[in-house]
Every structure is written in C-alpha cells, then in structure tokens.
N, C-alpha and C positions, 0 to 999 in steps of 0.2 A: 504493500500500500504506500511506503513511503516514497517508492521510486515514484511510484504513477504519480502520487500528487504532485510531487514535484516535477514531472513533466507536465501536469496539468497547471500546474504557475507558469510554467515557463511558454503556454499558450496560451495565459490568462495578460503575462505582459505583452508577448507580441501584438494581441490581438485584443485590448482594454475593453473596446466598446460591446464584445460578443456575450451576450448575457448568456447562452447558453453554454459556452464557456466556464465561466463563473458559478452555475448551476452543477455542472460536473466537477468541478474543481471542488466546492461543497460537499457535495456526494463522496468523492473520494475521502477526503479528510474527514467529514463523520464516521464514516464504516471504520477507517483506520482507527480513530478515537475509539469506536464500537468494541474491534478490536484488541486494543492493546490495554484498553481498563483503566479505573485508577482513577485517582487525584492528577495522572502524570499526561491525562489525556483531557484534559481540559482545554492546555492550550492549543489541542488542533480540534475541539470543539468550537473554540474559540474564533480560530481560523475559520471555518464550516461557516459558521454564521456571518462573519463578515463577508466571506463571497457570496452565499445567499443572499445579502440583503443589498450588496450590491447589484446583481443579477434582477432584482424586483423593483433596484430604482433605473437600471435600464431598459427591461421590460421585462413588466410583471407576467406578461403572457406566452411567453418564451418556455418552449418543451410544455407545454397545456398548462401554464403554471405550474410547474413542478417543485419550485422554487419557493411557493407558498406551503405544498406540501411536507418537503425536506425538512424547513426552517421549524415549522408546527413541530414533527417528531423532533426535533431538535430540545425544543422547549420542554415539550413533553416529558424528556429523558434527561436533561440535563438535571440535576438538582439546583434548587432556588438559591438565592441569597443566601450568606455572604459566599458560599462555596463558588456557587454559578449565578444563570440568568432564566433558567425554568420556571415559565409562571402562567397556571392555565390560565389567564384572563388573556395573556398573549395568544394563546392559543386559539381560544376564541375570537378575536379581533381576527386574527388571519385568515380563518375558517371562512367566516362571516365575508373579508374579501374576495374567496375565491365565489363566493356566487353569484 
C-alpha cells in the first residue's frame, strides 16, 4: 500500500486539478491506514481525508461521488476527539449531500 500511494501522490502533483485522482489517492491511504492499525495510522488517515476533501472541492461528482462516500466511512471509523476527527453529525451532513 505504501508504494501505491505514493505513486498515487506523485499523480496527484503532476496532475492537481484531477479530482479523481485525489479520490484514489484517499482510497489508497485509508485501506493502508485500515491496514497497518494503531495510533500509528492516523497520520495516513489523516492524509485520506485531506485528498478526499480536496477531491469534493474540485468536484464533488467525480467517480458518482465516491468521495462523499470514502470521507463518510472515514469519519465513521476514525475515532472522535482529541484522538481523531470521527463524528457522526459529519457523517450525516455528507450523506445528506450526496442526495
């Protein structure tokens, strides 16, 4: 996982404006996080969410909003405050935009 995502950054810079890009590059770095466990997987949770939410502010419709999807389980799974940023009203609000 770690190789991919970083080949997925490294098409995330060439190519900034491609939301679906960004979308995948999320996807990679969560499942890695999913992965590898831990307190120690936080910061490619972390990662995850930033190209997701970048991805949604260049187009939220990009892969059928996929992007809305990911970010949701994201939240879903992460644990809340002070640890993470998991928080079902997030998740709700996102939900709520993909309809």
């Amino acid at each position: 996982f770690s190789r991919l995502g970083n080949q997925a950054e490294q098409l995330v810079k060439r190519y900034p404006d491609a939301a679906e890009l960004h979308i995948w590059a999320g996807i990679i770095r969560s499942t890695e996080a999913g992965a590898s466990g831990g307190l120690g997987a936080l910061g490619l949770v972390k990662q995850a969410k930033k190209e997701l939410e970048t991805a949604l502010e260049l187009n939220p419709l990009a892969l059928d909003g996929s992007a809305y999807t990911s970010l949701g389980a994201l939240y879903y799974q992460v644990p809340g405050w002070p640890l993470g940023f998991g928080r079902r009203d997030d998740i709700r609000q996102l939900m709520s935009e993909l309809q």
